[in-house]
C-alpha positions as CSV (number, residue, x, y, z in Angstrom):
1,X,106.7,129.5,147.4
2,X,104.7,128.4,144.4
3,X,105.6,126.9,141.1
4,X,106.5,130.0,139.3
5,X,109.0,131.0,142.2
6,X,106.4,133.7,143.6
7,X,105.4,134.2,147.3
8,X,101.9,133.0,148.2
9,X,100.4,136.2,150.6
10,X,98.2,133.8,152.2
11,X,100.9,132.3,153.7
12,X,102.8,135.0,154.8
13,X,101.9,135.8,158.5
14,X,103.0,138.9,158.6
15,X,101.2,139.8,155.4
16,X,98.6,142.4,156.7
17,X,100.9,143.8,159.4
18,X,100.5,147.4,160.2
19,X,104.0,147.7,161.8
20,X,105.2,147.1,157.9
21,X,105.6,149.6,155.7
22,X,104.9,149.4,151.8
23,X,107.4,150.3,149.2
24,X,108.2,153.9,148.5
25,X,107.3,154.8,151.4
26,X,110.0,155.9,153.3
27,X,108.7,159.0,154.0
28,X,105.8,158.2,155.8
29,X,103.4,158.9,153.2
30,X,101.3,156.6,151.2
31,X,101.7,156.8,147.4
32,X,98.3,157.0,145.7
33,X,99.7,154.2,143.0
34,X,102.8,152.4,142.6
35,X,103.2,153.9,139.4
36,X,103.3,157.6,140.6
37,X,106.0,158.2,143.4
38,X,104.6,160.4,146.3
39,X,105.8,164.0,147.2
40,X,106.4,164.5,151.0
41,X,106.0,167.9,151.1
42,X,102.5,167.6,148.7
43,X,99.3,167.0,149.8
44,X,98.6,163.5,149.9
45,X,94.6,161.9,150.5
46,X,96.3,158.9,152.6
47,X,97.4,159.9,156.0
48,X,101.1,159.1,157.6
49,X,101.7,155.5,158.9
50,X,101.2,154.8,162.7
51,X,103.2,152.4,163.9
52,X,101.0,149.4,165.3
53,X,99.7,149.6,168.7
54,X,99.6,153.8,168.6
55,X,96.2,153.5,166.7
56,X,92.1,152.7,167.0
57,X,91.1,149.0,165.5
58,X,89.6,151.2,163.0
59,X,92.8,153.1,161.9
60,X,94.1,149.6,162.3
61,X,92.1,148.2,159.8
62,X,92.2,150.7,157.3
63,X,96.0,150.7,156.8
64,X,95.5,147.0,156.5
65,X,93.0,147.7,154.2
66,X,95.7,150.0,151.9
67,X,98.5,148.0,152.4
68,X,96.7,145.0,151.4
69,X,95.1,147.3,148.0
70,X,99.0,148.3,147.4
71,X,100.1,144.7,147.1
72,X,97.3,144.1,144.9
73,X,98.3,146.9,143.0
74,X,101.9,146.0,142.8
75,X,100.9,142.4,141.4
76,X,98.8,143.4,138.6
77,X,101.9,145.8,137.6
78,X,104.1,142.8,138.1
79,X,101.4,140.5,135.9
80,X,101.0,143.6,133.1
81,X,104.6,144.1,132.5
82,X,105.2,139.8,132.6
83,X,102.7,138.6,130.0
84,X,101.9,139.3,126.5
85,X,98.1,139.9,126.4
86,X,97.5,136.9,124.1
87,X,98.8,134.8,126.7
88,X,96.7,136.1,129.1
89,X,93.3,134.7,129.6
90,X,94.6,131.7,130.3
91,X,97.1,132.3,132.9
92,X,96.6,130.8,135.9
93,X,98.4,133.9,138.4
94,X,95.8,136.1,136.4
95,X,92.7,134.1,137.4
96,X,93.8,134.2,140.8
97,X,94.0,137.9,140.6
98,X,91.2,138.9,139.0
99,X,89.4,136.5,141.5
100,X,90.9,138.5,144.2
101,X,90.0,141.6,142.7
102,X,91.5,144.3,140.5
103,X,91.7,148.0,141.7
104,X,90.5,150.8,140.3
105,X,94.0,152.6,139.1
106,X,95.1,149.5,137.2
107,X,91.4,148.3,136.3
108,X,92.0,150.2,132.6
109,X,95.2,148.0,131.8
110,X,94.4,145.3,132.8
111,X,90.8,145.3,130.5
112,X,92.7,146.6,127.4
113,X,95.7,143.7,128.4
114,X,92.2,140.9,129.1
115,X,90.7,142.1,126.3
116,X,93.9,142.3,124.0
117,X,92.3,145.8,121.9
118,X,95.5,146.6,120.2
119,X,96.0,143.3,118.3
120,X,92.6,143.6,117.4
121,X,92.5,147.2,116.3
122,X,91.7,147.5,112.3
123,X,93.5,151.3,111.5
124,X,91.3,153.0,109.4
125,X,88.3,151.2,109.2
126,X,86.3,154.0,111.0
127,X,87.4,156.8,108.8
128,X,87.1,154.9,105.6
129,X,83.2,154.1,106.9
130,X,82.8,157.9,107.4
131,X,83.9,158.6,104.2
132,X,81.8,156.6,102.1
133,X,78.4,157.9,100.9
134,X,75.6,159.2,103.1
135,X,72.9,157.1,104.6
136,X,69.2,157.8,103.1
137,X,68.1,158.5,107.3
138,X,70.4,160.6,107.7
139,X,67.9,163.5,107.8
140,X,66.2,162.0,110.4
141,X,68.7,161.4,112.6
142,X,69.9,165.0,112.1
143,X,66.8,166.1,113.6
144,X,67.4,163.6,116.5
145,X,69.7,165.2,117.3
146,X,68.9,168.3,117.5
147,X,66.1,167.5,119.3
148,X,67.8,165.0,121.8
149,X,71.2,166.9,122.6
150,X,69.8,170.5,122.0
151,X,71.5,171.1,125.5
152,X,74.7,170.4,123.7
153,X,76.0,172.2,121.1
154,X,79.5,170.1,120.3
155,X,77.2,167.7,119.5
156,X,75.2,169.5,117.3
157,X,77.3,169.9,114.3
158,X,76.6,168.1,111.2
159,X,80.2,166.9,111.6
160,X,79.4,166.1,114.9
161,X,80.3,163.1,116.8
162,X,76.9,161.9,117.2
163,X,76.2,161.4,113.4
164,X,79.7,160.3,112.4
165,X,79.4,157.1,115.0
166,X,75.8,157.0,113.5
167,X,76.9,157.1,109.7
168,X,80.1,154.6,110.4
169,X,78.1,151.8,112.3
170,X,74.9,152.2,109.8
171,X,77.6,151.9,106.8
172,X,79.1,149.0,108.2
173,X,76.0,146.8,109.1
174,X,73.3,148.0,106.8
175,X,71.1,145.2,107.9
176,X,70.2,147.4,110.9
177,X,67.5,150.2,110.5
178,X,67.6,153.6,112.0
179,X,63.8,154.3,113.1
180,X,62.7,157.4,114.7
């Protein structure tokens, strides 16, 4: 056990064992994320469990391979739902983690919770820089445009997403130049 009451894996012998099965699994079907519960009677990308000794070393490995992702998975849930995102960088359970790796289908919360984007969020700002008065270039960007994207007429528009990013971030700094 470590100082915060929580099970070091390393330590745990039977932490990679195949003859274990993961939670919600009863089944026999792998969920693809802890956050979604599996269907037995839908198709699922994971095949069933095996129980150890039926298998190759390869099948083997890859269920050690899952189970081990899974417990990754469940941690960061664990971590996300435990600490405010302030207090996050400096944790010391979230170094560890992010040492060990994050996976793919918590990747997304666990930036915005590293990064801590909705403290930092300004409401607003972007439409009140689209609203203010044209840039002088905007002409030539227009015809950037049309040139660049002509594959792609949503961004075409002269509402387009393309110039309203444009107008906003020129607006905001004018310092920068837009050159053709």
């Amino acid at each position: 056990m470590g100082r915060d009451m929580s099970v070091d894996a390393r330590l745990d012998k039977n932490f990679l064992s195949t003859d274990k099965r993961s939670p919600g699994t009863d089944s026999g079907m792998f969920s693809r994320s802890p956050t979604i519960a599996s269907d037995p009677g839908s198709p699922s990308p994971y095949q069933p469990s095996k129980p150890a000794g039926t298998g190759t070393d390869s099948e083997t490995t890859s269920s050690a391979s899952m189970d081990a992702h899974r417990n990754r998975e469940l941690k960061w849930m664990g971590v996300l739902g435990s600490l405010l995102p302030s207090q996050s960088r400096k944790n010391k359970k979230v170094k560890k983690l992010i040492f060990d790796g994050v996976p793919a289908s918590v990747r997304y919360l666990v930036w915005s919770m590293l990064t801590d984007g909705k403290a930092r969020c300004v409401p607003g700002v972007y439409a009140q820089l689209g609203s203010r008065a044209r840039i002088a270039v905007l002409g030539d960007i227009e015809k950037d445009v049309k040139r660049c994207f002509k594959d792609h007429p949503q961004l075409l528009s002269t509402q387009g997403p393309v110039l309203s990013l444009l107008q906003a971030y020129l607006t905001m700094v004018p310092d920068v130049l837009y050159v053709t």
